[in-house]
N, C-alpha and C positions, 0 to 999 in steps of 0.2 A: 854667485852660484857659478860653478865651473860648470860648463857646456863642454862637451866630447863633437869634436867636426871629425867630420868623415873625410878621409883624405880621396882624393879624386884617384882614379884608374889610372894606373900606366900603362901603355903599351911600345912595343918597342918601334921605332920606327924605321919605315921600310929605307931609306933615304941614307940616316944616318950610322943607323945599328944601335942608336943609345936609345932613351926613354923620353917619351913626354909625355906631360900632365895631358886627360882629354874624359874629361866628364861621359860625354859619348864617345867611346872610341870607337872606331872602323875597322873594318877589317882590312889587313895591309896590300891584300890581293884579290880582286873580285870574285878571280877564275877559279879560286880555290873558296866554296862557299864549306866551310866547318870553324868549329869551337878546337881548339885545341889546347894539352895539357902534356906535357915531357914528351909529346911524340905520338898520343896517342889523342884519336880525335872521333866526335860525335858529328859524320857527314851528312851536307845536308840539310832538311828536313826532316829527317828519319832517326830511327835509334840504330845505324849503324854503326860498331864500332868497331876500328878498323888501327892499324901499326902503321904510321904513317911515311916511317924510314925502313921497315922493315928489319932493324937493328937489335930489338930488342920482345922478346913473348910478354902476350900481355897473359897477364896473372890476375889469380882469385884464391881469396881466403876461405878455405871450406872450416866447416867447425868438425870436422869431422878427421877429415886425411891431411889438413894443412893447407901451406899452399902450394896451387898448380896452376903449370901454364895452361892455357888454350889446348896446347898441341895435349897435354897430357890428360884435359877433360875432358877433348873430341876422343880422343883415345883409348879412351878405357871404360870398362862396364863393371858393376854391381852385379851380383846373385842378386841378394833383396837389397831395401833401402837402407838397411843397418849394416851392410855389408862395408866391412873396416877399411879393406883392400884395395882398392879399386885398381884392375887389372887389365890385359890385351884379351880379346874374348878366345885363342886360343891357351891364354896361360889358366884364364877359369877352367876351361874344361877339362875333367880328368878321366882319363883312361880306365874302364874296369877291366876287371879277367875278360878277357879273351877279345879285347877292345882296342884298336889301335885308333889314337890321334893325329894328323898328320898335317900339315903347310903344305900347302900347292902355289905352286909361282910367286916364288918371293921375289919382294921389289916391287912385284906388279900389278894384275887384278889378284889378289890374293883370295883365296879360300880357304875352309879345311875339310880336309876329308877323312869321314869318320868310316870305317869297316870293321867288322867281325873275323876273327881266326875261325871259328866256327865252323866246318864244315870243306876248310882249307885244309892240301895235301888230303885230299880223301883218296881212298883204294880200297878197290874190293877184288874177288875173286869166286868163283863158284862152280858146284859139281852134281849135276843129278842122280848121275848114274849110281846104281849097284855095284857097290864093291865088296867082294869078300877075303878071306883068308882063313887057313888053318894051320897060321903059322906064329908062334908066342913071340917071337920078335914084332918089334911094331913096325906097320906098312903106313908108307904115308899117302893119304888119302886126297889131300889138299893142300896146296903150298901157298903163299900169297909174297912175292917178293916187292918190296918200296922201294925207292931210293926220296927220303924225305930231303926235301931243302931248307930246312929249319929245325933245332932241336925245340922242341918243349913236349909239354902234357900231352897224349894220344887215348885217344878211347879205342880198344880193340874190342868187336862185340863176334861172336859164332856164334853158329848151331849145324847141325846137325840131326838124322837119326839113325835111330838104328836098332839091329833084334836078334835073335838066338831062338837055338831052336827051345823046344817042349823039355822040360825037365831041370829039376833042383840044381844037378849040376852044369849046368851051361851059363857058361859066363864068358863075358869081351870085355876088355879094358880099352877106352880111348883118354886122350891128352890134347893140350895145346900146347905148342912148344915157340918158344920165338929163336930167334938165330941157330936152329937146330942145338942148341947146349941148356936153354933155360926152360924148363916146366913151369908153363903158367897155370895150367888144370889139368887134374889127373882124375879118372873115374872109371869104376866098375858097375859092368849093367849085369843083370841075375835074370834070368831065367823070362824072357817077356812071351813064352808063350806064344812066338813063333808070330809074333805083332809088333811094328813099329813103334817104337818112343823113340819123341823127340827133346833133346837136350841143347840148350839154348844158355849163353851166359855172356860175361864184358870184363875186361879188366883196365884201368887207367893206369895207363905207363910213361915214363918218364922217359924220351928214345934220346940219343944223338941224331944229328943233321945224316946222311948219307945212306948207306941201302941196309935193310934188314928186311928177315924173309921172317913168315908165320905157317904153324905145321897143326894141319889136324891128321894124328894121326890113329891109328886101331889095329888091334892085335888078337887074339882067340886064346882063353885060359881054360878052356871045356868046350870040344866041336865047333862048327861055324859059326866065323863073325860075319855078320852082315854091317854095311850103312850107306848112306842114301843124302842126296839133295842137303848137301854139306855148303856152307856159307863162313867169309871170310870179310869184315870190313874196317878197316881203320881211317880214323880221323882227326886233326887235329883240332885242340879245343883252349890252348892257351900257349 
């Protein structure tokens, strides 16, 4: 009957650099108490594991994403557990409307810092007083000039009021106008019976970066126009 021996342990020897047989082998250096295997070793008593030359990343086969070194599993996160990608937690995160993502101190203690456009490059303008006219050309009532530092989407919102006297025919036209060339709201008020109405509205526009001006203006199509406590505000919103 052939019997299968177990051939004895080699280890390399500290002395000569070659091998020898040694049933129980030693370890070749006291001071250094670990197990090691191409460089990479279990220190210790513990389950550290640790690059012994620092030559070379120690790697793991994921069933998932492949394989990855160390640096690139300490490195990157999951959305969920099924998540394909695995990524830099700034490369997850995505930006919506009106959402900036951003790196702070690269290289270093790094962050990110997340802000809203929302409520950035805001401008207002405003006017209590009583104003009239009995003139068919249009008076401008309220002007609001910007000088925006960034183009995108703006939300323009007014209001105003305003009145006329008693009778069928008495009528005022007021507008919104942007860079004095563009009508953004045109309207005619009839007859309010010598009482205040107030007129309120917004339009989303699309500006360039640098300055534009916003017009409430009113005119008289039949006897005196009045208006009052006129209001101007834009903001940016993406």
């Amino acid at each position: 009957m052939a019997v299968d021996k177990v051939k004895p342990l080699k280890i390399e020897s500290a002395s000569t650099g070659g091998t020898e047989d040694d049933m129980f082998p030693h370890e070749a250096d006291p001071a250094e108490d670990y197990l090691s295997a191409r460089g990479l070793a279990f220190k210790n008593q513990d389950t550290t594991l640790i690059d012994t030359d620092g030559s070379d990343n120690i790697q793991f086969t994921d069933p998932v994403v492949g394989v990855k070194t160390v640096d690139q599993v300490r490195s990157t996160v999951r959305v969920t557990s099924n998540d394909t990608t695995p990524n830099s937690l700034l490369a997850k995160l995505v930006s919506g409307a009106g959402v900036t993502i951003a790196e702070v101190n690269d290289g270093g203690n790094e962050q990110i810092s997340i802000s809203s456009l929302f409520g950035t490059d805001f401008f207002s303008n405003e006017s209590d007083a009583i104003s009239t006219t009995t003139n068919i050309v249009y008076q401008e009532k309220l002007k609001l000039s910007v000088n925006l530092t960034a183009a995108g989407d703006y939300l323009l919102f007014w209001f105003f009021s305003t009145k006329n006297p008693n009778g069928n025919s008495k009528e005022m036209q007021t507008r919104v106008e942007l860079d004095d060339t563009t009508t953004l709201t045109e309207a005619i008020t009839r007859d309010t019976k010598d009482e205040w109405v107030p007129t309120t509205g917004f339009d989303l526009i699309a500006l360039t970066s640098g300055v534009h001006t916003f017009d409430i203006d009113f005119r008289e199509i039949a006897d005196l126009a009045s208006i009052r406590r006129a209001r101007l505000a834009i903001w940016r919103i993406s």
